[in-house]
C-alpha positions as CSV (number, residue, x, y, z in Angstrom):
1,X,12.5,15.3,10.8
2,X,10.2,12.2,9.4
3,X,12.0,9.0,8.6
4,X,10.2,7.4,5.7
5,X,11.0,3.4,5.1
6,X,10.0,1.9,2.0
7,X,10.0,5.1,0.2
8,X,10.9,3.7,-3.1
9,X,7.2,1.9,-3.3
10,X,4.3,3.5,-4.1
11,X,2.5,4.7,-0.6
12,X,6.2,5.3,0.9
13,X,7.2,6.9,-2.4
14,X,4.0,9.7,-1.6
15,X,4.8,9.9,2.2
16,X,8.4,11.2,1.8
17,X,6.7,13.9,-1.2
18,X,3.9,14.8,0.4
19,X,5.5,15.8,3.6
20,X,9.2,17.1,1.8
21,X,6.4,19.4,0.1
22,X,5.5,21.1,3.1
23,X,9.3,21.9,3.9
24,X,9.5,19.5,6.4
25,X,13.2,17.7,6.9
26,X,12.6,14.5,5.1
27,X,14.7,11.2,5.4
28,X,14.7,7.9,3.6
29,X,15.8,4.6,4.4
30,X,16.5,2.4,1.1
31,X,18.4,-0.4,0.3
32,X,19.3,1.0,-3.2
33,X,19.7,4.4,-3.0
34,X,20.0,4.6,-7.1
35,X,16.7,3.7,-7.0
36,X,15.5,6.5,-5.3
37,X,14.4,9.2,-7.2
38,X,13.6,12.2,-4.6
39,X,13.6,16.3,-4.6
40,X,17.3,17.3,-3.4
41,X,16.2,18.2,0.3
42,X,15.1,15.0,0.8
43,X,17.8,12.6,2.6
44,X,18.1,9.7,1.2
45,X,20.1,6.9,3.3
46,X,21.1,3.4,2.4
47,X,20.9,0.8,4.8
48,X,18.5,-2.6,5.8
49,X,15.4,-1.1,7.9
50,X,14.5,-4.8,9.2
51,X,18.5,-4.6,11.3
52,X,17.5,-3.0,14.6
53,X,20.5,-1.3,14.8
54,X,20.2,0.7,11.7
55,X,16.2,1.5,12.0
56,X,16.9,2.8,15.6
57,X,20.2,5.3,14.8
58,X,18.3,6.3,11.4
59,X,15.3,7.3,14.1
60,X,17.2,8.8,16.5
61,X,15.5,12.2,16.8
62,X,12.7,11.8,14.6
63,X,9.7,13.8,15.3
64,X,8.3,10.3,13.0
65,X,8.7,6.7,11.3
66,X,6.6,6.0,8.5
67,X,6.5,1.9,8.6
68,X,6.0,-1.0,6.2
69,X,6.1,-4.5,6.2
70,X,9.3,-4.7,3.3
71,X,8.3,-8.2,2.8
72,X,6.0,-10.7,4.2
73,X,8.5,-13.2,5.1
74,X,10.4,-10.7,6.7
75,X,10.5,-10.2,10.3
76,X,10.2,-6.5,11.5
77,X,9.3,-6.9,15.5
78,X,12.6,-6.7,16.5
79,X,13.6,-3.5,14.6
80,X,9.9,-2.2,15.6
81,X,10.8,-2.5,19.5
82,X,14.3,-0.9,19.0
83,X,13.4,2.2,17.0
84,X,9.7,3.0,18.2
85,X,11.1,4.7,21.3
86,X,13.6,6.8,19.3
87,X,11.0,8.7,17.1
88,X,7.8,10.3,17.8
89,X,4.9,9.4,16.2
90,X,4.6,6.4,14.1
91,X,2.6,5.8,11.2
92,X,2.4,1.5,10.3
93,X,0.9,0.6,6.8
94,X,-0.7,-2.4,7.7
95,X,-3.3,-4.3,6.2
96,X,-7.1,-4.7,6.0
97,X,-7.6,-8.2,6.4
98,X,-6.1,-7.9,9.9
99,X,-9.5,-6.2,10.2
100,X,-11.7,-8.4,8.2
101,X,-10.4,-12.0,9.4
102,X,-8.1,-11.1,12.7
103,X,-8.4,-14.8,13.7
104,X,-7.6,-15.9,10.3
105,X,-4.1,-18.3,10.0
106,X,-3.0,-16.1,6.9
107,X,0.4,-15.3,6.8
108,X,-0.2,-11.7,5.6
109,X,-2.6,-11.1,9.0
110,X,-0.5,-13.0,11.2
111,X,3.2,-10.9,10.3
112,X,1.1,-7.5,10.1
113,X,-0.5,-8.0,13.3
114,X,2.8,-9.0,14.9
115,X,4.3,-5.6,13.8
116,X,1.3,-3.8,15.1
117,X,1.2,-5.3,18.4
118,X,5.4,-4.5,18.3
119,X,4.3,-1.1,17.7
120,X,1.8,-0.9,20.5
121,X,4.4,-2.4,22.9
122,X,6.8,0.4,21.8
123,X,5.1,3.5,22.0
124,X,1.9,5.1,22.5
125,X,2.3,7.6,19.7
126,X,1.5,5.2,17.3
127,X,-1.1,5.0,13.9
128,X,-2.0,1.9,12.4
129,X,-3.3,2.2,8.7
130,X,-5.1,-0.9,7.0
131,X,-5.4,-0.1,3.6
132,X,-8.0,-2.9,1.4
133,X,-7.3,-3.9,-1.6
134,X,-4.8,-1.1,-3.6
135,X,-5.8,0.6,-7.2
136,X,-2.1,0.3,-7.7
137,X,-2.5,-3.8,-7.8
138,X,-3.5,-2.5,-11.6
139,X,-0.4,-1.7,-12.7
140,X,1.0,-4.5,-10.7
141,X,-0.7,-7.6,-11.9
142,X,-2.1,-6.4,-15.2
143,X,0.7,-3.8,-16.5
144,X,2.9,-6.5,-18.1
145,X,0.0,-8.0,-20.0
146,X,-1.7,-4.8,-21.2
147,X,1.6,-3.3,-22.6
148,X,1.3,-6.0,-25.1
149,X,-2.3,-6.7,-26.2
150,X,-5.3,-5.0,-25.6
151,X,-6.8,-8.1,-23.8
152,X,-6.3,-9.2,-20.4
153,X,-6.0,-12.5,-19.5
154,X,-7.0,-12.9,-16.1
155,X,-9.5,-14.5,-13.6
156,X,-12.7,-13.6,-11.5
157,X,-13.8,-10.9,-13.4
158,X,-16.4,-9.8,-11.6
159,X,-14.6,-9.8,-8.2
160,X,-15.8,-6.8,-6.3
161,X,-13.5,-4.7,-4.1
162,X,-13.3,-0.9,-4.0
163,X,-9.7,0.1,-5.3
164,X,-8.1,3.1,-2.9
165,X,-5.6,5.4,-4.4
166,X,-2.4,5.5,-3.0
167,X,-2.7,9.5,-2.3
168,X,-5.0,8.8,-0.2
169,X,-2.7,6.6,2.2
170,X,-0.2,8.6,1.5
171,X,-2.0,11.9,2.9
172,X,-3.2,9.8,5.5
173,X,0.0,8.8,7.0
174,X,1.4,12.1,6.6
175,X,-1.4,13.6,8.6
176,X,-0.8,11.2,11.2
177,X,3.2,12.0,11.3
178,X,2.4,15.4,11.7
179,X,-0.5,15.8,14.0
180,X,-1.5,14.0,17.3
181,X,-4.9,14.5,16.4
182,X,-4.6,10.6,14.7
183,X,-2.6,9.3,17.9
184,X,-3.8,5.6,18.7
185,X,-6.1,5.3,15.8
186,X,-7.2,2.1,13.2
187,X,-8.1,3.3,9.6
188,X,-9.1,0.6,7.8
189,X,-9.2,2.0,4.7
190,X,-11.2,1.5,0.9
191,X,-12.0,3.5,-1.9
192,X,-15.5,5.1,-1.9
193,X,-17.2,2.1,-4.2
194,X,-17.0,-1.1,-5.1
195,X,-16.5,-2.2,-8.9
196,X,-15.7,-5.5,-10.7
197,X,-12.7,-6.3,-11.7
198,X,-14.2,-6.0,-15.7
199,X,-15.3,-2.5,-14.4
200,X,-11.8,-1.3,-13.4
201,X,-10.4,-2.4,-16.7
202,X,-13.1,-0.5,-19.1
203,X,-12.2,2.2,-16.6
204,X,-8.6,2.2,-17.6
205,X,-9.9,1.6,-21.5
206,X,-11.5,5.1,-21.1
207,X,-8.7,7.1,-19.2
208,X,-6.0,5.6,-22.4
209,X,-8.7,5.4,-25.3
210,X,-8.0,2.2,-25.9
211,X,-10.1,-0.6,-26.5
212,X,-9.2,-3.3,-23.9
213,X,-10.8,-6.0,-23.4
214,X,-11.2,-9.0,-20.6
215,X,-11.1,-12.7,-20.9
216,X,-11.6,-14.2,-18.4
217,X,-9.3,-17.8,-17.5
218,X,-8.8,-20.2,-15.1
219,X,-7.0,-19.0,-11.6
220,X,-3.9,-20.7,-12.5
221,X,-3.0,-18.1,-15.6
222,X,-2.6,-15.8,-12.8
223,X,-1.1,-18.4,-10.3
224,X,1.8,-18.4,-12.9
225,X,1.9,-14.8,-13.5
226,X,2.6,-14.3,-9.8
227,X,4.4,-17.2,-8.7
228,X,7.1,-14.6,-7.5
229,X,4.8,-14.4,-4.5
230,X,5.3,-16.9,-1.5
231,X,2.9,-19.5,-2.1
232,X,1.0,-19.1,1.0
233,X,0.3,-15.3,0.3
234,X,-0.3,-16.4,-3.3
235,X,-3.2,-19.1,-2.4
236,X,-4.4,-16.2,-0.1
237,X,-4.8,-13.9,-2.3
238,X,-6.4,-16.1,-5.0
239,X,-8.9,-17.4,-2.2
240,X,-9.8,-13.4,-1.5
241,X,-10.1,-13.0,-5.4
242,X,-13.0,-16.0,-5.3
243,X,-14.5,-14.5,-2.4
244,X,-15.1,-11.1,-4.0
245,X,-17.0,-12.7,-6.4
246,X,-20.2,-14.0,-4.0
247,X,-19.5,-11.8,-0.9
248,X,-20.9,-8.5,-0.3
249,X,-18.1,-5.9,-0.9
250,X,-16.0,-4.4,1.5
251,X,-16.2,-0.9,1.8
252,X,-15.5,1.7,4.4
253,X,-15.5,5.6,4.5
254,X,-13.0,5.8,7.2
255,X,-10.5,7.2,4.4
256,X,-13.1,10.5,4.7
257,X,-12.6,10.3,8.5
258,X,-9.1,10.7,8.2
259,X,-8.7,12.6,5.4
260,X,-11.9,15.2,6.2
261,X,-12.8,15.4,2.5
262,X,-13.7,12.6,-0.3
263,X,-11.6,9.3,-1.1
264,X,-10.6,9.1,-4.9
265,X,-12.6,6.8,-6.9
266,X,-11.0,4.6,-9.6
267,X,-12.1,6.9,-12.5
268,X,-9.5,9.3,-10.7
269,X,-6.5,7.1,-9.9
270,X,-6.7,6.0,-13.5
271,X,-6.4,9.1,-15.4
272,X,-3.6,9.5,-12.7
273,X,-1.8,6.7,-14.1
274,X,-2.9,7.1,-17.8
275,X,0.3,6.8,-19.1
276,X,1.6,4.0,-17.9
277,X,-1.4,2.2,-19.3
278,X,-1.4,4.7,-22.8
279,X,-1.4,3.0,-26.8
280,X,2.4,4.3,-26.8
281,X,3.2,2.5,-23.9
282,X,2.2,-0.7,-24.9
């Protein structure tokens, strides 16, 4: 049995499919079960994964925990230290930058490398996945824009990072829940080439045949559009944003190490999520 957390976001989400498709038992731990829209073998349970109590009886005989941070206020170390021993191999999404700037004062590298070191305290079967900057941040900054206008309002438009595809975590993490063969290992993870931001939008332009087009503004348009971010995670981001605009990219193929085959481009994740970006959907 594989206890999935966070299984109603979009790597979680993949986990819990990926591995209920190979007829493995399959349980997930949500807060709002009605959100969670799963095949019928796959358990779903409600419950808080950051109370230590629940995390470890919801682990008790797992063969795996698949891990994320729910929140990056929230504090997970605790839950981390109780479970960890109950289940067997554990799979931590994590986060790239406690790669690129592990001394940084960053709230997002500080709480994930708090959870990882929990992790390492906890167990030895552990895997620690540090995925860059997500394709999915697409549908996540831009959606609500693009379903209204074909223009996108939204700074540094030729910030370079190279966008991975979900699937690719999510195979990832399910390798590592179901192998040893990934025991004790650090994928810090990217797509397979760095584009502009600009670029990722004509991208999505092609994959919807529609003709989009970007504008490019101040920081603060999207300050406002995601001030439902803590403001320290917020300037972080932004800062990163400015960054990608003068630095060389970061890009790694350690998705092909763990995977054993190609990462998916952007060209690929986008006709994935075609729809959500289509004319009707706007």
């Amino acid at each position: 049995m594989i206890l999935v957390t966070g299984a109603t976001g979009n790597v979680g989400n993949q986990v819990a499919r990926i591995l209920a498709q190979t007829g493995l038992h399959v349980r997930v731990l949500t807060r709002n079960p009605e959100h969670a829209t799963f095949p019928a073998d796959v358990d779903v349970v409600r419950g808080d994964f950051t109370d230590p109590e629940t995390l470890a009886r919801t682990a008790d005989g797992a063969d795996g925990l698949f891990l994320m941070l729910p929140g990056i206020d929230t504090t997970l170390e605790a839950a981390v230290e109780r479970a960890a021993p109950y289940a067997g191999r554990v799979a931590f999404l994590s986060s790239a930058l406690v790669s690129i700037e592990p001394e940084s004062p960053s709230l997002i590298v500080r709480r994930h490398a708090a959870i990882e070191n929990a992790i390492r305290r906890s167990t030895s079967a552990w895997t620690i996945l540090r995925p860059g900057y997500f394709a999915a941040n697409a549908l996540r900054w831009w959606l609500s824009q693009l379903r209204g206008s074909d223009v996108l309002r939204w700074p540094y438009a030729n910030a370079r990072f190279a966008p991975i595809h979900e699937r690719d975590i999510a195979e990832i993490a399910a390798l590592a829940l179901t192998s040893d063969e990934h025991a004790g290992a650090i994928y810090t993870l990217t797509g397979p080439a760095a584009i502009t931001a600009a670029e990722q939008l004509a991208i999505i332009a092609k994959s919807t045949q529609r003709h989009l087009r970007y504008e490019e503004v101040h920081a603060d348009v999207a300050r406002e559009a995601l001030a439902f971010l803590p403001p320290p995670v917020l300037d972080g981001i932004l800062a990163s944003w400015e960054r990608a605009t003068y630095e060389p990219p970061f890009v790694t193929a350690e998705a092909v190490r763990a995977l054993g085959k190609p990462a998916r481009d952007f060209e690929e994740w986008a006709a994935d999520h075609a729809s959500a970006f289509a004319r009707s959907a706007a």
